[in-house]
C-alpha positions in Angstrom: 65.7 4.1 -49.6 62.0 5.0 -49.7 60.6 6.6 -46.5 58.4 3.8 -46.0 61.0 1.2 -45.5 63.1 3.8 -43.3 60.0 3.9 -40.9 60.0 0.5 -40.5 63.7 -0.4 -39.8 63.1 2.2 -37.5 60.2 0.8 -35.5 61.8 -2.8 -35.9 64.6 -1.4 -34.3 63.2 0.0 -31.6 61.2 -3.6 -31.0 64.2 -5.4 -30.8 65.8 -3.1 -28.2 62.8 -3.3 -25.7 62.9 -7.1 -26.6 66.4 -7.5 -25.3 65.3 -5.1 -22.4 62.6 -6.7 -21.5 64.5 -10.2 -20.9 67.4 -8.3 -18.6 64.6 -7.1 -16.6 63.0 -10.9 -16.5 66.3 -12.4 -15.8 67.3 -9.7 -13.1 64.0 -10.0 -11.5 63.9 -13.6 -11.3 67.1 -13.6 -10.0 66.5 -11.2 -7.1 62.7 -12.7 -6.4 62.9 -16.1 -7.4 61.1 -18.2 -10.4 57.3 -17.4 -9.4 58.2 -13.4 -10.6 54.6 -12.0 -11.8 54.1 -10.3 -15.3 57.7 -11.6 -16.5 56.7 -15.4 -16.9 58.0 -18.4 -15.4 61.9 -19.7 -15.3 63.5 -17.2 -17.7 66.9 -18.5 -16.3 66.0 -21.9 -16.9 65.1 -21.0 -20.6 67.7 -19.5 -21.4 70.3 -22.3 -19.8 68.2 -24.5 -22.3 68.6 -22.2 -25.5 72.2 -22.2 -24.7 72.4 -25.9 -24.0 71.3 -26.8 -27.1 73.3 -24.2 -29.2 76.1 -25.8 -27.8 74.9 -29.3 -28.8 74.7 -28.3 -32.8 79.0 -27.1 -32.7 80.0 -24.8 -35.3 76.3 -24.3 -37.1 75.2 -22.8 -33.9 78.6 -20.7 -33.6 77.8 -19.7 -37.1 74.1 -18.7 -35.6 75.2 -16.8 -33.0 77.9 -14.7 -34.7 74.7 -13.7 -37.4 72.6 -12.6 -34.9 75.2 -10.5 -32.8 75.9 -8.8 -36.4 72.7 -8.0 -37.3 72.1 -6.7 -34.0 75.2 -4.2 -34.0 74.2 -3.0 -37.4 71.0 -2.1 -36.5 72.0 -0.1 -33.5 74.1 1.9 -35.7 
């Protein structure tokens, strides 16, 4: 692979790990202070409860979905 494109799986990387650290620390802190949490938004819980909701709605296609995404995500922690 050319440098370039080694630079940016890097960087894209490192963007998805402080995007999944970023929503612990939402959901944590909502959970200790309540919904009205400032800088992390409103009703992360609730958002999420919804996402997963409506994964579960659409069956196997959203099994499919989920199973994707936690593979990409393990190889690009390796």
């Amino acid at each position: 692979m050319s440098i370039w494109i080694l630079t940016v799986k890097k960087y894209l990387n490192k963007f998805i790990e402080l995007g999944v650290l970023l929503l612990a620390v939402s959901v944590l802190a909502e959970i200790l202070f309540g919904p009205d949490v400032a800088f992390f938004g409103s009703h992360v819980t609730k958002n999420l409860i919804t996402l997963l909701n409506s994964l579960g709605e659409h069956g196997i296609a959203a099994l499919i979905v989920v199973f994707a995404v936690i593979f990409t995500y393990r190889r690009l922690l390796k």
